[in-house]
C-alpha positions in Angstrom: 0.0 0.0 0.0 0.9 3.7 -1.1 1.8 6.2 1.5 -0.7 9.0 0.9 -0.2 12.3 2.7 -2.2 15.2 4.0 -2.4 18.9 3.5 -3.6 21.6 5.8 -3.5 25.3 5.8 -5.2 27.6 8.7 -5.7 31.4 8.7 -7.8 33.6 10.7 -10.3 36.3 9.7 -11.6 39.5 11.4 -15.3 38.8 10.4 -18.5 36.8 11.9 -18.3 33.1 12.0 -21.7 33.4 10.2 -19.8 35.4 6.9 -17.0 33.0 7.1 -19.5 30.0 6.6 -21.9 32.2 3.7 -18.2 32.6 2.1 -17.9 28.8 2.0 -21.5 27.8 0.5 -22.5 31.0 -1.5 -21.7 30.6 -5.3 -21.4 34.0 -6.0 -18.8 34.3 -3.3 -16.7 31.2 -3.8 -16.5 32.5 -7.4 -14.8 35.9 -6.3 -11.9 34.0 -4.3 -11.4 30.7 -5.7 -9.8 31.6 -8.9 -13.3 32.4 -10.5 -14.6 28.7 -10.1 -18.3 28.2 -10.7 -19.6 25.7 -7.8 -23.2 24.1 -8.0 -24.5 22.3 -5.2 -27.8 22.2 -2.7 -25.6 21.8 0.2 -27.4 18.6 1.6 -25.2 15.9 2.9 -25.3 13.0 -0.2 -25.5 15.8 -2.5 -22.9 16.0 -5.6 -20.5 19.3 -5.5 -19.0 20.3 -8.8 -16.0 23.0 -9.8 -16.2 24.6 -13.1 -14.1 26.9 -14.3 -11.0 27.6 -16.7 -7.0 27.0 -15.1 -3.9 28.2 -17.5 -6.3 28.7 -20.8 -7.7 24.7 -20.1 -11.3 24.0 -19.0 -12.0 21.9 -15.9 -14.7 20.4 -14.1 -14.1 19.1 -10.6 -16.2 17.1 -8.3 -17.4 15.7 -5.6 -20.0 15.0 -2.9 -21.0 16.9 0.5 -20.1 14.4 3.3 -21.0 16.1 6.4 -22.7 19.6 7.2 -22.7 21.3 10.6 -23.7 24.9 9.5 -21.4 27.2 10.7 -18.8 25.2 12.1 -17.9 21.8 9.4 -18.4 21.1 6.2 -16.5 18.2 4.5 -16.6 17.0 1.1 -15.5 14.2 -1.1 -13.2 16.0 -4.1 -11.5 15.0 -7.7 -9.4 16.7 -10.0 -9.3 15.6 -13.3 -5.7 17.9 -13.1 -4.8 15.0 -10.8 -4.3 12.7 -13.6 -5.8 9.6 -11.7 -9.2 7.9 -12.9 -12.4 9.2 -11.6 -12.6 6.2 -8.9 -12.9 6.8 -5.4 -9.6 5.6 -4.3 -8.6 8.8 -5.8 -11.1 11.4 -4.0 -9.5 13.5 -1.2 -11.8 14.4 1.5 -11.3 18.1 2.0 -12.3 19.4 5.5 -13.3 23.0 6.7 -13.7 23.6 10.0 -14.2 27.0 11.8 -13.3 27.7 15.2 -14.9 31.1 17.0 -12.1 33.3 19.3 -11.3 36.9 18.9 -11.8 35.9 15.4 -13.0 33.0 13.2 -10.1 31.0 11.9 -10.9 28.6 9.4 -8.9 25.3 8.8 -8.6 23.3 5.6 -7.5 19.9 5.6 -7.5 17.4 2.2 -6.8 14.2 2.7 -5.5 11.4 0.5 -2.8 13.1 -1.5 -0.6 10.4 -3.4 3.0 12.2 -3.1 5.1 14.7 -0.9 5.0 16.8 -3.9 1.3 17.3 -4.7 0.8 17.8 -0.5 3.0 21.0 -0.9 1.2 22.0 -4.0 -2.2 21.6 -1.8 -0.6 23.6 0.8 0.5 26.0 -1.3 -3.0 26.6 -3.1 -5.0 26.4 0.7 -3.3 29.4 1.4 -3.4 31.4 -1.5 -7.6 30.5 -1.9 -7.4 31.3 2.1 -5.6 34.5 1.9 -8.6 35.5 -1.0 -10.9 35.0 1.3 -9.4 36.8 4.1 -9.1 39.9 2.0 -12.4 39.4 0.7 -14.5 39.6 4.1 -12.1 41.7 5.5 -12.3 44.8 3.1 
């Protein structure tokens, strides 16, 4: 069996636990900081997720299903990436994992799972923060 690795990426935002969470399940506003990605889903656990949009001039279409729902504090999905190169089976989904926390601020945590090398986990990494840091700047200002 494959070692499989995970990637995680935290960051904390000066706004309402209740806009962090609108930011994670509105359409409109997952469009303005995930790289312009069109996401259709009812947001009911069993319920498919999908990821349209265009990367680097090439059209994509991700996927995946709601897993588990606690509004306002978890939402986890199954995901695939056809930029992953691996068939559309489900050995290959990672589960990707938001959680929110409540403080002085909310800080939302992103965790995907089932990453197949060292490699592609930095890559994950890399991209958590950057979609983080849009969101950030997106409820913040």
């Amino acid at each position: 069996m494959s070692k499989h690795f995970t990637a995680q990426a935290c960051i904390s935002i000066e706004a309402k636990v209740g806009s962090v969470w609108k930011a994670l399940v509105d359409p409109a506003l997952i469009k303005r900081y995930l790289y312009g990605t069109q996401v259709v889903s009812d947001w009911k656990v069993g319920s498919p997720i999908s990821y349209r949009g265009v990367w680097e001039g090439k059209p994509y279409e991700d996927k995946g299903r709601i897993l588990e729902m606690e509004i306002g504090r978890l939402l986890k999905t199954s995901y695939w990436s056809a930029f992953s190169g691996l068939p559309d089976s489900p050995e290959n989904y990672s589960t990707v994992t938001y959680s929110l926390a409540v403080g002085e601020a909310t800080t939302l945590t992103v965790t995907q799972d089932n990453i197949p090398s060292e490699e592609g986990r930095a890559q994950a990494e890399g991209n958590w923060r950057m979609v983080l840091q849009a969101l950030k700047e997106l409820l913040e200002n």
